[in-house]
NUDOTI-575965 format. One line per field, with one value per residue: x, y, z of N, C-alpha, C, O in turn; residue number from 1. Coordinates in Angstrom, 3 decimals, padded with zeros to 6 digits. Layout:
! NUDOTI-575965
n.x	(X,...);
n.y	(Y,...);
n.z	(Z,...);
ca.x	(X,...);
ca.y	(Y,...);
ca.z	(Z,...);
c.x	(X,...);
c.y	(Y,...);
c.z	(Z,...);
o.x	(X,...);
o.y	(Y,...);
o.z	(Z,...);
pos	(NUM,...);
***
This chain:
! NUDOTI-575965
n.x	(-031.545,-034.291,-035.375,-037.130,-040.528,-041.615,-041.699,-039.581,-038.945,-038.173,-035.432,-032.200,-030.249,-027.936,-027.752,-026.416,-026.634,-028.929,-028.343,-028.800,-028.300,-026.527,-024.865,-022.822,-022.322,-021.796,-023.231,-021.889,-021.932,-022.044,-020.220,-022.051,-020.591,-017.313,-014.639,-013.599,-016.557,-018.206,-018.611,-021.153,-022.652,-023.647,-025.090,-026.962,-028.205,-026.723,-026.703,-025.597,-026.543,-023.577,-022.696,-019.468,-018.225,-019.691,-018.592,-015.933,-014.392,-014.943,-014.292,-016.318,-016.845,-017.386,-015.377,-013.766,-014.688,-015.152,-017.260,-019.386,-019.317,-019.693,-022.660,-023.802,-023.033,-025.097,-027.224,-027.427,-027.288,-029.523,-031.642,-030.469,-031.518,-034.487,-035.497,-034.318,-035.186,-033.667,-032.454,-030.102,-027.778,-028.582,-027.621,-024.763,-023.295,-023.534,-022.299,-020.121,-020.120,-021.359,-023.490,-025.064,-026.156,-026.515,-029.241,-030.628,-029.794,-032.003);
n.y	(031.131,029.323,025.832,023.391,023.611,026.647,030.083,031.506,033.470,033.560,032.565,033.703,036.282,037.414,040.760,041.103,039.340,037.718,035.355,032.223,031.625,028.978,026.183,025.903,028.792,031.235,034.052,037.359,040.375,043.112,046.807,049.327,052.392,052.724,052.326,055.564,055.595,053.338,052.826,054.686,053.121,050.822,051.967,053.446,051.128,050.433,048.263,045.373,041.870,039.974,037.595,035.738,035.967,038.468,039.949,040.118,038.140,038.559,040.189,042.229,042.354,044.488,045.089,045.199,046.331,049.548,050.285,048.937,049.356,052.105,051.807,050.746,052.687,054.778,053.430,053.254,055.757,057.189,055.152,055.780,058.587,058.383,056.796,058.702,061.032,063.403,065.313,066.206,067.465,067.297,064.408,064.375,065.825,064.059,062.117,062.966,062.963,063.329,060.888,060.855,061.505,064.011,064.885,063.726,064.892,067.181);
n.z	(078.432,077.468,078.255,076.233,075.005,073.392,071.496,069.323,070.694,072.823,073.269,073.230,071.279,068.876,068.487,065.984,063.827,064.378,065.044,067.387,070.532,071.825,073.333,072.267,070.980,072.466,073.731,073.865,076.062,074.542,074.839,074.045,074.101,075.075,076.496,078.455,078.770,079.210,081.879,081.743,079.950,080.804,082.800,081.603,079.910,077.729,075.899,074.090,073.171,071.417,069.242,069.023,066.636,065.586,067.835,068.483,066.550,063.439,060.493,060.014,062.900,065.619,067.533,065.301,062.827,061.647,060.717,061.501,064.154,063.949,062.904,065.465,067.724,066.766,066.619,069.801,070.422,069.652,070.830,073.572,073.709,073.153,075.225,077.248,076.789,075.673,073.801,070.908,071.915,074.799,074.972,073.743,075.817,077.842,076.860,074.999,072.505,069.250,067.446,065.679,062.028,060.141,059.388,061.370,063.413,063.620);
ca.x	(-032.237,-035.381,-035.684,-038.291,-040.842,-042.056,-041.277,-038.009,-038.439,-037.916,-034.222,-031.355,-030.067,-027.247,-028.192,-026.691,-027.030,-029.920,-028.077,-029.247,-027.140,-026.241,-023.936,-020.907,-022.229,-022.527,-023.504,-021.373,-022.123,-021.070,-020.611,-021.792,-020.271,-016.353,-013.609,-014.519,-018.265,-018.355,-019.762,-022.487,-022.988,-024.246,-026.073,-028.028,-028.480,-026.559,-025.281,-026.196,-025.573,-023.236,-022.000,-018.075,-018.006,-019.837,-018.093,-014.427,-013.260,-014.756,-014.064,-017.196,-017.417,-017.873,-014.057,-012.644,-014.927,-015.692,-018.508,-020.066,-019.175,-020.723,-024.567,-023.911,-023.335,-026.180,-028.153,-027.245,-027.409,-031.054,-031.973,-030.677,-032.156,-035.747,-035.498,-034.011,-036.296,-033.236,-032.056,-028.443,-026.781,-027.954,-026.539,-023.309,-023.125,-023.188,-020.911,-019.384,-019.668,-022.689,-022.950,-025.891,-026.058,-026.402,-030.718,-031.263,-029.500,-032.872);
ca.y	(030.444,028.682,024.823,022.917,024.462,027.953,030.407,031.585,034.844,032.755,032.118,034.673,036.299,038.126,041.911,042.019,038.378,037.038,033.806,032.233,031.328,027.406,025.874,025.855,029.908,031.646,035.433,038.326,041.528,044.539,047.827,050.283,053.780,052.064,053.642,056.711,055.991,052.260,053.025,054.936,052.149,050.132,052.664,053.740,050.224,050.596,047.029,044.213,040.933,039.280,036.036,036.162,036.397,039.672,040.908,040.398,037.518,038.277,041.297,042.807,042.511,045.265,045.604,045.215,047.065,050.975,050.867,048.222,050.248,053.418,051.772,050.440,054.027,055.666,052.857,053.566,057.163,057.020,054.434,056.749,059.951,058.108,056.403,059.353,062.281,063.500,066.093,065.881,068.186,066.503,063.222,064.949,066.278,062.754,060.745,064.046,062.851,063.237,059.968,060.905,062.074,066.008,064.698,063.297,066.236,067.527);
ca.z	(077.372,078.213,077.846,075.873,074.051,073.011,070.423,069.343,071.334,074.802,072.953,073.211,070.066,068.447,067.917,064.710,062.901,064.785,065.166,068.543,071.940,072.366,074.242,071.394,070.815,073.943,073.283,074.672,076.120,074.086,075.377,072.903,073.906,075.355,077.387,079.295,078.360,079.387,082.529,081.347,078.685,081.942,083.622,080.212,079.540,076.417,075.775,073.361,073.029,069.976,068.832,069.118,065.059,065.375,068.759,067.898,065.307,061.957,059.971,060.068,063.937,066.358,067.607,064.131,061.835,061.880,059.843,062.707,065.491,063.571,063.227,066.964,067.826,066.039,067.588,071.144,070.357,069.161,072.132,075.352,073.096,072.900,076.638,078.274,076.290,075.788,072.668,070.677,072.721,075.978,074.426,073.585,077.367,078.705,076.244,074.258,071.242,068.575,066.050,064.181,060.455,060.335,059.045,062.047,064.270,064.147);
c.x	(-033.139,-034.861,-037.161,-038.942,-041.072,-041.356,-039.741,-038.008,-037.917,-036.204,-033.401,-030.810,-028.980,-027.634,-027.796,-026.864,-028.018,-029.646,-028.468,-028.111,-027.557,-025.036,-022.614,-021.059,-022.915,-022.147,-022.743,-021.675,-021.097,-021.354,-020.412,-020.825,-018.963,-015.367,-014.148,-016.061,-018.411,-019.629,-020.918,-023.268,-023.817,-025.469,-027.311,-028.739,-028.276,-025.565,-026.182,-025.143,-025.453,-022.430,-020.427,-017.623,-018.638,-019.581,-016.680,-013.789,-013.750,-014.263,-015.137,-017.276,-016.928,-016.497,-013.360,-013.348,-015.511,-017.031,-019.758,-020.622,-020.050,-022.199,-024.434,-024.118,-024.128,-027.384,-028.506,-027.859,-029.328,-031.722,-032.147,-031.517,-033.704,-036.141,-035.145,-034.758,-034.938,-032.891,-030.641,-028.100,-026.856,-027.384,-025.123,-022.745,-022.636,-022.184,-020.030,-019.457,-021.041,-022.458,-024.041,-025.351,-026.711,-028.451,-031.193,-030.921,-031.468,-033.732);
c.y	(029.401,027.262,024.397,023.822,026.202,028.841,031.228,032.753,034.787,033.143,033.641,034.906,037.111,039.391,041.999,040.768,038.003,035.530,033.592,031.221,029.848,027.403,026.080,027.595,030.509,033.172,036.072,039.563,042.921,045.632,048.770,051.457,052.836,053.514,054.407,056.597,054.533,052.145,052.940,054.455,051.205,050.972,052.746,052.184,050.383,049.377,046.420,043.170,040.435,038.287,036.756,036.676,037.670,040.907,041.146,039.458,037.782,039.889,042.315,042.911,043.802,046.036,045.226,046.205,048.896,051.229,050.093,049.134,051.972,052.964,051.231,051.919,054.774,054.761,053.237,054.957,057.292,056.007,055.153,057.936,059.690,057.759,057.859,061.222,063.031,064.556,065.650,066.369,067.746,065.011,063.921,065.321,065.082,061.948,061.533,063.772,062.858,062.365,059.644,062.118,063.527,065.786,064.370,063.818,066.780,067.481);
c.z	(078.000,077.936,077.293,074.927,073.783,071.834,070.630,070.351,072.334,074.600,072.517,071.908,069.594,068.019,066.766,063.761,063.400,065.307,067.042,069.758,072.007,072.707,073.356,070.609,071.632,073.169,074.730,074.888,075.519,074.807,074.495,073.147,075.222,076.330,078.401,079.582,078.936,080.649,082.324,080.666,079.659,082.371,082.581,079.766,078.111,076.062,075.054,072.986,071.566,070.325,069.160,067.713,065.180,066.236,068.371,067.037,064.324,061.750,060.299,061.868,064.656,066.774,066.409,062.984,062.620,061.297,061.252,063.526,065.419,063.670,064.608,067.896,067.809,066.945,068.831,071.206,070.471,070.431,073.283,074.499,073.469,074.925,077.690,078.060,076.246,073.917,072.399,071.518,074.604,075.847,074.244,074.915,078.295,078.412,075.387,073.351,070.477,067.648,064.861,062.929,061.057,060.302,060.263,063.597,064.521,065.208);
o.x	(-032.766,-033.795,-038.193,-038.345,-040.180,-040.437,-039.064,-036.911,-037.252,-035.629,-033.836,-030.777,-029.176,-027.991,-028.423,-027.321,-028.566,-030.453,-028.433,-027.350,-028.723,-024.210,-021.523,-020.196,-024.140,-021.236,-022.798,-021.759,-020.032,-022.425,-019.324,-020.059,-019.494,-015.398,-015.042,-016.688,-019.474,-020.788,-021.695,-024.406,-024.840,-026.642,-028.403,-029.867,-029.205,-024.340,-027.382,-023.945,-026.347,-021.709,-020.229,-016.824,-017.808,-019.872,-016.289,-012.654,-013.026,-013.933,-014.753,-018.008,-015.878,-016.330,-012.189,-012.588,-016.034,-017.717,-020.711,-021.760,-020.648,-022.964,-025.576,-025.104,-024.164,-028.207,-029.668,-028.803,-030.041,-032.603,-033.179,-032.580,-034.287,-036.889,-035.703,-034.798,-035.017,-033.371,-029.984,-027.988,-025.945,-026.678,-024.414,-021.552,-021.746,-021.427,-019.080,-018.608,-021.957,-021.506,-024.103,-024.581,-027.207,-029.067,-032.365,-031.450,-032.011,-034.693);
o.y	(028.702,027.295,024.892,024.613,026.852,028.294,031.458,032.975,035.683,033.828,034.476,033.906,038.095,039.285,042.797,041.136,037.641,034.752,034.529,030.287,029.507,028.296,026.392,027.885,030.527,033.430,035.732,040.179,043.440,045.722,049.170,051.551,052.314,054.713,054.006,057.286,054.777,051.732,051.994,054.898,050.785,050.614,052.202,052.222,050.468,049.339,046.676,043.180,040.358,038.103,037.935,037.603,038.407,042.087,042.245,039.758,037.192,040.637,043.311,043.862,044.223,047.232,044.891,046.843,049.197,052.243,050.689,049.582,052.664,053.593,051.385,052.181,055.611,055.247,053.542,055.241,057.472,056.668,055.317,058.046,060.609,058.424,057.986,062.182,063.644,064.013,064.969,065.523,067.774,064.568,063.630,065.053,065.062,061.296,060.895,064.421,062.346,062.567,058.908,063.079,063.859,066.468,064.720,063.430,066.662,068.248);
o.z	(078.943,077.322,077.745,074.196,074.329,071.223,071.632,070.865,072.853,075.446,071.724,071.191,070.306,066.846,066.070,062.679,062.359,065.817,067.839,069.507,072.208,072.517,073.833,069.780,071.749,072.383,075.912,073.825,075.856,075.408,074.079,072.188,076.203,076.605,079.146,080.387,079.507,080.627,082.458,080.510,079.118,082.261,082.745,079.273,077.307,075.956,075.155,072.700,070.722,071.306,069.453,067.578,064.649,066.039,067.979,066.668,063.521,062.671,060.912,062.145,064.169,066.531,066.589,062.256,063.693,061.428,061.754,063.672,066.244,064.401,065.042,068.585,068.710,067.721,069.100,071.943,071.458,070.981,073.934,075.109,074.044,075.642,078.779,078.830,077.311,072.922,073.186,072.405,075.431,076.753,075.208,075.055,079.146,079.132,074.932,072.739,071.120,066.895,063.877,062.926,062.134,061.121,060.405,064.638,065.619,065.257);
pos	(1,2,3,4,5,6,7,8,9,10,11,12,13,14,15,16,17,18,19,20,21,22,23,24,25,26,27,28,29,30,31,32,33,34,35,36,37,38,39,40,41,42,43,44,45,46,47,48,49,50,51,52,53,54,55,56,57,58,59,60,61,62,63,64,65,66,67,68,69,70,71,72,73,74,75,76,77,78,79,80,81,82,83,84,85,86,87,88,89,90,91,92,93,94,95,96,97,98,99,100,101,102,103,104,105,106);
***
């Protein structure tokens, strides 16, 4: 996080509230695709950062909700797909699992 002036973009941010990194809310690295896939969550550059309320203490956050962890998923998914020119089925090859909607299979 920069000091002084410039616009907010300088300033680090929560991927899913926008809230921004100070000293009493330091932002954590998530790793979208976990476990087995963690790795590759590095390599792909498949990580974003969240507040602690939207990594693991509120309800809604990332290790407590499924619905979270599903648009984090679809995100990621859609991210290495676009970055790596990559089709479903070579996404499925790398992390086995497909987490788009059947519409966007295409």
């Amino acid at each position: 996080m920069k000091n002084g002036g410039g616009d907010m973009s300088d300033y680090r941010t929560c991927f899913l509230c926008k809230r921004t990194e100070t000293a009493y809310n330091r932002l954590e690295v998530h790793h979208i695709f976990q476990n087995a896939n963690r790795n590759k969550s590095d390599y792909y550059g498949l990580t974003v950062l969240l507040c602690a309320d939207c990594h693991r203490e509120k309800p809604w956050a990332a290790h407590q909700s499924g619905k979270t962890m599903d648009y984090l998923h679809k995100y990621g998914q859609r991210k290495a797909m676009k970055e790596q020119n990559w089709t479903v089925e070579q996404f499925r090859e790398v992390f086995g699992a497909n987490y788009l909607d059947e519409e966007e299979n295409q």
